[in-house]
N, C-alpha and C positions, 0 to 999 in steps of 0.2 A: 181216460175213455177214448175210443175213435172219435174221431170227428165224424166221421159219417153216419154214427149213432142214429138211426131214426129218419134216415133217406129214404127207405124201399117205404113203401105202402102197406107192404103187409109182413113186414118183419117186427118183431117187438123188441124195443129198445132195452136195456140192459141198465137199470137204473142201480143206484147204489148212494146212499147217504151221504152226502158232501159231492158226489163227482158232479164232474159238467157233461153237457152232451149238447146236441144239437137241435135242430130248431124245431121238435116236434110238437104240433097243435096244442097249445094249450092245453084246451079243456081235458084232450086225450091224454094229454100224459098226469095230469090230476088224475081222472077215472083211473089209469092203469095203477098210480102206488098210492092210493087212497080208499079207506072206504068208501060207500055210496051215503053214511049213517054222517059222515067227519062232517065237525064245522069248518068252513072255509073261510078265509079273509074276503073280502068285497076285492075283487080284481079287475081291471080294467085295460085295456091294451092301448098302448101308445103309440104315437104315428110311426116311432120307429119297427114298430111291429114287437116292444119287448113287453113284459108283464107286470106291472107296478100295481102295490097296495093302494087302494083308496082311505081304507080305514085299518089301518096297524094297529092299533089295540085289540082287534079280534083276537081270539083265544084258539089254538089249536091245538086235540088234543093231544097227549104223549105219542097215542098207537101213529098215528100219521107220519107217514117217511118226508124228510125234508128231500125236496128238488130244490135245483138251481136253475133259474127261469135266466132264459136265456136265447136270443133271436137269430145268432150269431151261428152258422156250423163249424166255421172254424175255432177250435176249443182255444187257439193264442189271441185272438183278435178279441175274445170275450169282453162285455161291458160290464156286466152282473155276474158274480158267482157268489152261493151260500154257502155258509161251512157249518159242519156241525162239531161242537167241542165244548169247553166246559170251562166255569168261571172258578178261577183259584183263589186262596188265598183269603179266602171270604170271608167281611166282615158286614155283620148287621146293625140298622140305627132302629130308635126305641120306634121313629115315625116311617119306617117303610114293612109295608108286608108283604112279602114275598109270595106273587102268587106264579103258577102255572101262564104263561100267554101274556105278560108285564114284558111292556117296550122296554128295551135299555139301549142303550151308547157305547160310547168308548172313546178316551180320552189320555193321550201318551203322558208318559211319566219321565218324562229323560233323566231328572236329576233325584230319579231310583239308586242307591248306594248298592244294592245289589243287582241289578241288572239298568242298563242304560238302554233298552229295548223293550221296559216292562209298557207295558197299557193298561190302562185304569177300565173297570168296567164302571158305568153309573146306570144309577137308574132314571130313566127319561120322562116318569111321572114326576118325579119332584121340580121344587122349583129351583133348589141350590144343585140339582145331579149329586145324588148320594152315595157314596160307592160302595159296590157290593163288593169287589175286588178284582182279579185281575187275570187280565188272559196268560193261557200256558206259555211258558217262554219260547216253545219252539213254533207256534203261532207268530207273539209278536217278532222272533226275529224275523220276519221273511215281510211281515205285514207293517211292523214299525218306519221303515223307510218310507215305504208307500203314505202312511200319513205324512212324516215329515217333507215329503215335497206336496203336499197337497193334492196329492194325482187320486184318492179314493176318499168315499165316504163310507162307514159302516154304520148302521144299523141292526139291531136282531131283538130277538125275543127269548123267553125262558119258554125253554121245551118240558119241564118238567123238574119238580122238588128231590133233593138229592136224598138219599135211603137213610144217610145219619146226620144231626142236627147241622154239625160242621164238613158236611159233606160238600165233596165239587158240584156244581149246578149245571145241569147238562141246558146251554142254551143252543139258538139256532140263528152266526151272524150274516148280515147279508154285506158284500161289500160292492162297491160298484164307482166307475171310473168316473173322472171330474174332466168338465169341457175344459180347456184353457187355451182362447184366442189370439191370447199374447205372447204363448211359448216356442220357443225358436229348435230350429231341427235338432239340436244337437240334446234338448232339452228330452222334447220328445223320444229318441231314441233312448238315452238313460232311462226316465219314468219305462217306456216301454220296459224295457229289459226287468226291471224292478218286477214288471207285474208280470212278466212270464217266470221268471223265477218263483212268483207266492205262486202262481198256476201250476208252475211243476212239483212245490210241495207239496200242494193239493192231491194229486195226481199217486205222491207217492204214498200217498193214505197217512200220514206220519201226523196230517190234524185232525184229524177226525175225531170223533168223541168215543170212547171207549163205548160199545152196546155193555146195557146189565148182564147181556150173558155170552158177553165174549169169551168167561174164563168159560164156559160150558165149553166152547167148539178148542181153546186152550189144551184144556182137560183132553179133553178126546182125542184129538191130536197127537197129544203124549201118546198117550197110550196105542194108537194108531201105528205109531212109529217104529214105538220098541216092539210092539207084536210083529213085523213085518221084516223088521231087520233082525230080530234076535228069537224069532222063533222055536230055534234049536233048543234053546235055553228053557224055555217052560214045558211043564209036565201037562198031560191033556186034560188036568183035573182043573190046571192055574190057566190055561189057553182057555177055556172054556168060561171061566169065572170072568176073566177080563172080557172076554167076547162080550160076555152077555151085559156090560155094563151099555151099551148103545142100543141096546132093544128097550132098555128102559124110557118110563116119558123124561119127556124135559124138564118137567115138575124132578121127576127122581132125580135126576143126572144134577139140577143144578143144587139141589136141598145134600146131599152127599160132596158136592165140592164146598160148597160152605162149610159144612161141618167139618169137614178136612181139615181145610186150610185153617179153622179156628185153634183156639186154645182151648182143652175139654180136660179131661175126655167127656163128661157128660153135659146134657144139655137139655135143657126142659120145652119139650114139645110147644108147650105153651106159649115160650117166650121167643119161635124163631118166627118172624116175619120179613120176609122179604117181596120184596114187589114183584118181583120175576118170577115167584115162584105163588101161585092159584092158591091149590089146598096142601097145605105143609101133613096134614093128618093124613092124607089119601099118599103122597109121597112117601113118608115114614113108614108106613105099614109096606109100600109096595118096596123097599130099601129092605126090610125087616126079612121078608119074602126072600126076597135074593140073595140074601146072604151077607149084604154088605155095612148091616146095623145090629147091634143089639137093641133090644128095648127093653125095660123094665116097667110096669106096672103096678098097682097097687095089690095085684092076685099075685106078683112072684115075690120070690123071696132072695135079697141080694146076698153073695157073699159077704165075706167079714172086709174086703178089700173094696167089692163092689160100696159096700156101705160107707166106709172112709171118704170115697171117690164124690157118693152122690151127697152127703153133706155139704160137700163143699159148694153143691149148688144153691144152697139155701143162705136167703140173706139172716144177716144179725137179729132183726125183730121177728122173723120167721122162726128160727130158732131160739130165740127168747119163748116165744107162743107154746110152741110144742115142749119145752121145759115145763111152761107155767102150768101146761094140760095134764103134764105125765105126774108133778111132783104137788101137784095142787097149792100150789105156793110161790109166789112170786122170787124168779132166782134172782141172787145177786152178782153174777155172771154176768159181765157188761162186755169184755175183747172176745173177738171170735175165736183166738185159740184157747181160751176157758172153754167157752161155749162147745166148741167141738169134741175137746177133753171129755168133758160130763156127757155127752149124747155116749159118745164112743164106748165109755167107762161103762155106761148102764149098759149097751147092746150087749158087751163083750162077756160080761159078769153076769146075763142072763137074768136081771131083774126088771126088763122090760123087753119083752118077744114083740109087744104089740111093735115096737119104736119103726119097723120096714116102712109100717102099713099108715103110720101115721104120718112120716115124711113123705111116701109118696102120695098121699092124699093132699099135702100143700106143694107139691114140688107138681102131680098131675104124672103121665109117659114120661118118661127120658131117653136118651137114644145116643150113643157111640158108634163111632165105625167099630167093625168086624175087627179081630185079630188077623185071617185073612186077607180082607181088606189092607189094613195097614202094611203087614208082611209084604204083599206083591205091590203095593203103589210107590212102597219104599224101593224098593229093587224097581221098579217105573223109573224113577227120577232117577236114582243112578246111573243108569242105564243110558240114559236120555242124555244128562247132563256132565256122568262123567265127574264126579266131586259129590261134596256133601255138604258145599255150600249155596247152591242155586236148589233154588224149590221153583213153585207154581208163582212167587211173587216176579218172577226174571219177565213170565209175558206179563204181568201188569205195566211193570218197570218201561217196559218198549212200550205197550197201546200208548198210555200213555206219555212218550214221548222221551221222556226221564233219562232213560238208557239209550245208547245206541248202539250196536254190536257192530261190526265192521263187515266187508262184502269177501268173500270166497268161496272158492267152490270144496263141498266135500267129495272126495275121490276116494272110497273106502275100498282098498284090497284086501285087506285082511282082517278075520275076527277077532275081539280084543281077547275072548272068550269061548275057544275052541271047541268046549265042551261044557253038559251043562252042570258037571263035578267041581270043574274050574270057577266056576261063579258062585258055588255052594261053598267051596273052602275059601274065597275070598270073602263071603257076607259072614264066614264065622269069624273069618280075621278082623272085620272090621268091629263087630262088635267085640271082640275081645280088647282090642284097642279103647274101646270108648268103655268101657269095664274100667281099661289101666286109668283110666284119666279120670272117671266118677273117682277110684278110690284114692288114687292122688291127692285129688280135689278134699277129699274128706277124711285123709289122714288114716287109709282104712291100709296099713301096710301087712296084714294076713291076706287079703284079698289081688293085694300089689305082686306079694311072694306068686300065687297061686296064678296071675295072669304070666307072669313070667317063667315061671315052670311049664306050662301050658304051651307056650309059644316055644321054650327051648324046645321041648318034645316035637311041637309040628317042623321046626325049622329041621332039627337033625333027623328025621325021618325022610326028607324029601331028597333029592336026587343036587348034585351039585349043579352049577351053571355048564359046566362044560359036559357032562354027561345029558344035557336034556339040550343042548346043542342039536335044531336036527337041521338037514338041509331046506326042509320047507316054514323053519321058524320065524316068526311072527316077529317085527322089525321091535328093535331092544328098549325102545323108547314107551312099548306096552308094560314092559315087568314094573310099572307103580299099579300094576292092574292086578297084580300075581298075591297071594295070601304070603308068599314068601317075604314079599317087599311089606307087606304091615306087620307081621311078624316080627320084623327086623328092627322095626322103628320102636314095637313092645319090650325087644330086648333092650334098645338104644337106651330107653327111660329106666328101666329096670337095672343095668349097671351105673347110673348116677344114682340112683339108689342104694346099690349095694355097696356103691364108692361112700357116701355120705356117710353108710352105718357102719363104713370101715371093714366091710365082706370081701377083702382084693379076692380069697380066691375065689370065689364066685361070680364076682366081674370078670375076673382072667378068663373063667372057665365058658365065660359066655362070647366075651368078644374073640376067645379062637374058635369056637364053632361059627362065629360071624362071618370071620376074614376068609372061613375055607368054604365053608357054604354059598357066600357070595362073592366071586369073581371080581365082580365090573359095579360093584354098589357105591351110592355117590356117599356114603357116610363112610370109606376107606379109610380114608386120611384121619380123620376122628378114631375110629375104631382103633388104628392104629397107632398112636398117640399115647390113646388112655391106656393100652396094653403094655405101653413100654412105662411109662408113668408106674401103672400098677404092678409091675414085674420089680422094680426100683423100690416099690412102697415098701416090697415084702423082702427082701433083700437080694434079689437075685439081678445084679446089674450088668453080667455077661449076656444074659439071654434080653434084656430091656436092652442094650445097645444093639444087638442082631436083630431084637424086630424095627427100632430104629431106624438101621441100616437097609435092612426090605422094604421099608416103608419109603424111605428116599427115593428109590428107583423102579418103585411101582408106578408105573404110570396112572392110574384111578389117584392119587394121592399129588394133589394140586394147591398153591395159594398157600394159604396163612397155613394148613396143615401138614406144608412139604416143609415150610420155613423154621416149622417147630420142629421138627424133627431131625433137621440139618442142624440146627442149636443145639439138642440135645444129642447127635453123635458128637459134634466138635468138644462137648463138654463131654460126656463119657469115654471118648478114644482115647486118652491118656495114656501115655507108658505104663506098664506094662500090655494093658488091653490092647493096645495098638501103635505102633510105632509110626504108621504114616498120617500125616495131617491130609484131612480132606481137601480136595479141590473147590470147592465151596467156602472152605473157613474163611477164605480174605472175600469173597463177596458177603459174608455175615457182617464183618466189621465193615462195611461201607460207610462214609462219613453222610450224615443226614443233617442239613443245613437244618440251625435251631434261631428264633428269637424270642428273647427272653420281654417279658413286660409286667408291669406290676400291676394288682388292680384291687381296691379296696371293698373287702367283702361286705353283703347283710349279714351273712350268716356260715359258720366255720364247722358244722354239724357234721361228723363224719357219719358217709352212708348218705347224706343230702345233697342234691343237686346243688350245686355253686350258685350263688346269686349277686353280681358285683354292683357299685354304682360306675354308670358309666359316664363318660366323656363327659355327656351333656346333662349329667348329676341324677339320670332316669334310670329305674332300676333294670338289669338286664342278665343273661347269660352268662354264660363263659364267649360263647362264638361271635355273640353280638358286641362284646367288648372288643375283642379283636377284630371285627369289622370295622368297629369307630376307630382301633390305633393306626389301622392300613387307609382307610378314611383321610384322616390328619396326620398326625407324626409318619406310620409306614409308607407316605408318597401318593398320597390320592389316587386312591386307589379306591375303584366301585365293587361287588359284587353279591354273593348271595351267601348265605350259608343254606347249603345245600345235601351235604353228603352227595349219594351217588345218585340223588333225587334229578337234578336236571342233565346226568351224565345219559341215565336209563330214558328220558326225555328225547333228547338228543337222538338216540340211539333208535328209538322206535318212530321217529319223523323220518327221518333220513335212510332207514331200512323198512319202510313199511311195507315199501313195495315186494320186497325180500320175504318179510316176516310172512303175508298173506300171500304168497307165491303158489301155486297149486302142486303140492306136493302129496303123493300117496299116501295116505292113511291118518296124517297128523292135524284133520279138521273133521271130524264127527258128527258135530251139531252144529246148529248157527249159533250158541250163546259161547263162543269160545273168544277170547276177547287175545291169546294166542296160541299157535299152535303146540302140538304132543309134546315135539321132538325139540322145541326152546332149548331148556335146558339140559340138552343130549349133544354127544358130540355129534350125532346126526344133524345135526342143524346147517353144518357149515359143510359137511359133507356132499349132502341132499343139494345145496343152494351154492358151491362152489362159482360155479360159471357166474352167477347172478350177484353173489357178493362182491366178489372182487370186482366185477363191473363197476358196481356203486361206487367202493371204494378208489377207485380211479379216478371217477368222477369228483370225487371228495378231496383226493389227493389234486387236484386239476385246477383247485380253486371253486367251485361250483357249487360247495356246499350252501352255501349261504340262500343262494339260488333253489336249491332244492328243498331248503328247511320253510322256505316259504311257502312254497308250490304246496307241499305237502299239510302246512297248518292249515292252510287254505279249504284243502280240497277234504280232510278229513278231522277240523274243529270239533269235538266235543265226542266223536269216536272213541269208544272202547277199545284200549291197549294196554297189553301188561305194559308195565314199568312208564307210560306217561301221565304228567299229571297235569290239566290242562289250565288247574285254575292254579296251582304254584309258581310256576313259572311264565312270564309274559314272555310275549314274542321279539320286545326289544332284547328283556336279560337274552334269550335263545340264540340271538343274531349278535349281538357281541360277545357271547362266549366263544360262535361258531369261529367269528373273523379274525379274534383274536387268539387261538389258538394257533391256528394254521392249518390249514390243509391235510400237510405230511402228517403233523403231530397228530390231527383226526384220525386219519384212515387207522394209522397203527392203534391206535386206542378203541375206535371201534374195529377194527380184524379181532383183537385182543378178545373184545366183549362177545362177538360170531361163535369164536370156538371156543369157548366154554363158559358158557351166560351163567350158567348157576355159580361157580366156584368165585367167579370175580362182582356179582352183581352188588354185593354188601361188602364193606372197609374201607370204600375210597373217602379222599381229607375231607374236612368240613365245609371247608371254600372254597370258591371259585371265582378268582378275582382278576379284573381284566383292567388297562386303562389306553387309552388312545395319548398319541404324545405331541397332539396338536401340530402344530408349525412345519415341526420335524418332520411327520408323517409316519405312519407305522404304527402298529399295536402289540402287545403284550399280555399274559398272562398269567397267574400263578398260583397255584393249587396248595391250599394252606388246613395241616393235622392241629387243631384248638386243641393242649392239655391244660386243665385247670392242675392247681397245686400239686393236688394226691394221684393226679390220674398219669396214666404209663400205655406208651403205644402198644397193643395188640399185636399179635403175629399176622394177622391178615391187616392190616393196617401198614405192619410194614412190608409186608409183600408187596400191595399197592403200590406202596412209595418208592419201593427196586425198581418196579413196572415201569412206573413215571419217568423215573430218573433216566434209563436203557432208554426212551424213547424221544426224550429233549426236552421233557418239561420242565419247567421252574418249580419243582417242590422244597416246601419247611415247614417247620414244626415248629409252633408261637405257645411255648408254655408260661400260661401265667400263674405268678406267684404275689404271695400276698404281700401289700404294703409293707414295708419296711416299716420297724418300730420308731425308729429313732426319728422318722419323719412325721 
């Protein structure tokens, strides 16, 4: 808030739940964010001029806005600030009663296993401090220090009973600074610092307590957004419909996001109470009105699907009742899926009509979103978020605290979605997709056949890549937006398919309409592969070596699936097919350092993960065993088994700057955690100038330096490929130094220009050792094979990679104990 908040005399101050402001009249700023009806605590004003409780057990109720009482205008010099948030983690005793307006505490917990910044909440009425549980983490980190130097004291209260039994507790804490006479400057200025830092969390809104109907202004927001930018795209029948959802009350809007977001479809009028929302029955009807609910009553009559649906809202004894009514006789039908069988059986077979009228006489209204409804809130969120994995839970996730998305700006030139044909054949692609994968899922291979005839047809129907080339086309990093691109993926599943049932030609016949339809598709390499593979199946091993041969020098065709391909011409170029040995064949036989170790199995189950005993006689791994022989016997040696876990780590600290750089079109929303064009060769394209700078820096020595800077400034930030609680900041900082520099930059340049193809195969471990006395460090990147297993083509791509760039890589296959020992 400004500091000067509440200076002028006749300006009104700008209040807001948890902020601070400035030193405006007491009484008056109670009158302005309070009833005239509220009870109020006994207040008193102290010679300092600030506001203190006389009697803190008063009770205040919910509706009442919390202020932060405060004498101070400048909002950093503050002595008091109140925060408004909520008690996690909450556990109840048989002797405390939870009510509305109950004093509590708080009390640090350091030697928390899970967090060493946790704080206890208690309750202040008892005599032992009972604890209810515990403040949000992103609270106590900022406030936890602050105890431990003893610079603040908290107190607060419970603002109100949470909506479900084990619900968060929305309290209201007050914190406020401690005199200390004996603390010396240097003391002081830290403590300072400590408590302008919690002020400026404050500040960022990031503690605050979620309001009950934040997801309301959430909700609307969406929608707000995609009507505004993507206008183009809806018909005046679907503009109109969305419109009209903000003329509704607030009762509607928020009884309609509940249901939403729930698991239904149906739901019994009866049973939805929420605090936030008055009269649910006045809401329902004016929802019914709009279009945006069905309701059902005891005067309609449901379908035969409708009626499946609304069984299911009836509990077990409810439907035992209406058995007992219909058959006059006590059933013996005790599981619900009996139960439901017999209701079903009688509707269907027409020997009880009445069955509608008598379940919704105990069920009462029921009420579902609209078709509608569902249709356009669906295409909402896509819209909005761009995937099909964030819903409306991503702004919970953030209120409170949970999530953090990272800062950039979105610079949108171009629409993903030029027209609004293009968004209609991409929503039929997606659902034909989730079609292929219900019947996957369900073994339903008439239905698998028919998604993939479907999708051949739309794919060869549509214009090739180069033909739909125009000069004002839309940057290449958009076509996973295109019906072409899910299409393709329909196909992809649909020839492992046809491969499994042993259909080559129909695999063949799909992945060449793949290769010529799509240009620049990241699944090439693959596509191309299986075509030479399945060309070979069927006997035709001149044409499987020419697409081979294409496939090597297509550039879309990178990594483990260039590597395959180069093996399989040096194995089919043979005399007569071909008289020249490829330039490539002695980079295939490259020698790949191996060490061998023995390790005694639990279990020799093929098809079963490996299980040994290790070093230290505890059961483990395959990789863990090799960490304990690199450990001891391999030279003490420390490190992680990681895969490319703390590579992609690494990589997103040390290019963050890079990754969230402001570039045209590849940030859309704020929940993007990276950008479009990741894994696009636009990536290193777009950010040329900027990467290599980094990498300079890196090559310079400096990384180590910047892996700090950077954990520092963006800890618990959302990033593809880092992972914050895997890897500590020590392992990150001896991997960096032991590396090297040069060995870095080329390993990350490597990862810049083309993240997707190399992101997955890199070795198991990552192992570093310092050499003491000597001075110096070392590294060495180690591929675990347990007995049966055999390196991969991308795996050993990687390891060429490594090799060309100076690393120390091998390959530690373990083999099982020796008999005779």
């Amino acid at each position: 808030m400004n500091s000067n908040t509440g200076s002028s005399k006749d300006s009104t101050p700008a209040l807001s739940s948890g902020s601070l402001h400035g030193s405006l009249d007491i009484s008056k700023t109670l009158n302005r964010c309070m009833p005239s009806d509220a009870i109020l605590p006994n207040i008193k004003i102290a010679e300092n001029g600030d506001a203190v409780e006389k009697d803190s057990s008063c009770m205040l109720p919910t509706e009442t806005t919390s202020v932060s009482i405060d004498a101070c205008t400048d909002v950093d010099s503050s002595t008091k600030v109140a925060v408004d948030t909520v008690i996690v983690g909450r556990r109840f005793h048989e002797n405390v009663e939870l009510q509305e307006g109950v004093v509590i505490t708080v009390s640090r917990d350091p030697q928390n296993a899970k967090d060493s910044d946790a704080i206890k909440v208690l309750y202040a009425g008892s005599e032992c401090g009972q604890m209810l549980g515990y403040l949000p983490r992103e609270l106590a980190k900022v406030l936890a220090p602050l105890l431990d130097a003893h610079f603040v004291e908290c107190k607060g209260f419970v603002v109100g009973l949470p909506e479900q039994q084990l619900g968060d507790v929305p309290i209201q804490l007050t914190c406020e600074k401690c005199n200390n006479d004996n603390e010396t400057y240097s003391d002081l200025i830290h403590r300072q610092s400590l408590w302008e830092r919690f002020l400026g969390a404050i500040r960022n809104g990031n503690l605050q307590r979620p309001s009950s109907a934040r997801y309301q202004a959430n909700f609307n927001m969406m929608i707000t957004d995609v009507m505004a930018n993507h206008t183009h795209l809806s018909s005046d029948i679907e503009t109109s419909f969305l419109g009209s959802f903000k003329s509704l009350s607030n009762d509607g809007q928020r009884l309609f996001v509940r249901i939403y977001t729930r698991k239904g479809p149906w739901f019994r009028v009866s049973s939805i109470s929420y605090r936030e929302i008055s009269d649910v029955e006045h809401a329902a009807m004016e929802l019914k009105l709009a279009g945006y609910i069905y309701m059902l009553s005891c005067t309609d009559v449901p379908s035969e699907c409708e009626m499946e649906e609304i069984l299911d809202v009836l509990s077990v004894p409810e439907m035992k009742e209406i058995l007992k009514d219909l058959l006059k006789v006590n059933t013996s039908c005790t599981r619900r899926p009996e139960l439901l069988s017999t209701l079903l059986s009688m509707y269907n077979n027409g020997t009880c009509t009445a069955l509608p009228k008598k379940i919704l006489k105990w069920t009462g209204n029921c009420i579902r979103t609209s078709n509608m409804a569902d249709e356009l809130l669906w295409r909402v969120q896509r819209l909005f978020f761009l995937n099909g994995d964030q819903d409306l839970s991503s702004f919970l996730l953030v209120d409170l605290g949970l999530v953090k998305f990272p800062d950039y700006t979105c610079n949108i030139c171009h629409r993903i979605f030029k027209e609004r044909n293009d968004l209609l054949e991409y929503e039929e692609a997606i659902r034909v997709a989730q079609l292929m994968d219900e019947s996957l899922d369900n073994d339903n291979m008439e239905m698998v056949s028919r998604c993939a005839d479907l999708s051949e047809n739309r794919v060869c129907t549509m214009p090739t890549e180069e033909d739909s080339n125009l000069a004002e086309s839309p940057p290449s990093f958009y076509s996973c937006f295109s019906s072409t691109w899910v299409y393709s993926k329909v196909l992809t599943l649909g020839v492992s398919v046809y491969e499994r049932e042993r259909r080559y030609a129909d695999a063949i016949r799909i992945l060449k309409i793949l290769l010529s339809k799509i240009a620049s598709g990241r699944r090439r390499g693959y596509w191309t592969l299986r075509l030479s593979v399945d060309l070979e199946h069927i006997g035709r091993p001149n044409e499987s070596l020419s697409v081979a041969e294409g496939g090597v020098i297509d550039p879309c065709v990178r990594a483990g699936s260039k590597i395959a391909l180069q093996k399989r011409v040096v194995r089919l170029s043979k005399p007569p097919r071909r008289w020249k040995v490829p330039s490539y064949a002695d980079s295939l036989r490259r020698n790949i350092e191996e060490v061998n170790i023995e390790g005694r199995p639990l279990n020799c189950e093929t098809g079963a993960k490996s299980v040994f005993y290790g070093y230290d006689g505890e059961l483990c791994g395959v990789e863990q065993l090799a960490l304990q022989y690199y450990a001891d016997e391999g030279g003490s040696w420390q490190g992680t088994h990681s895969e490319g876990g703390i590579w992609m780590t690494i990589f997103g600290l040390l290019m963050w700057d890079v990754i969230f750089s402001e570039v045209c079109d590849v940030f859309q929303s704020k929940f993007q955690t990276a950008p479009l064009d990741l894994e696009t060769d636009d990536f290193y394209k777009s950010r040329k100038g900027l990467i290599e700078s980094q990498l300079k820096r890196i090559q310079d020595g400096l990384a180590e330096e910047m892996l700090i800077t950077s954990w520092e400034l963006h800890q618990g930030t959302s990033c593809r490929g880092i992972n914050w609680d895997r890897h500590s900041m020590a392992d990150l900082r001896a991997a960096v130094a032991c590396v090297g520099g040069h060995r870095l930059a080329l390993l990350l340049r490597h990862l810049a220009l083309d993240y997707r193809s190399w992101s997955s195969g890199m070795p198991d471990l990552l192992l570093w050792r310092f050499n003491g006395e000597r001075g110096g460090a070392e590294a060495k990147l180690v591929e675990v094979k347990g007995p049966r297993d055999q390196l991969s083509e991308q795996q050993r791509a990687w390891i060429f990679v490594l090799m060309d760039f100076g690393f120390d890589v091998e390959v530690c296959k373990v083999s099982l104990v020796s008999k005779r020992r």
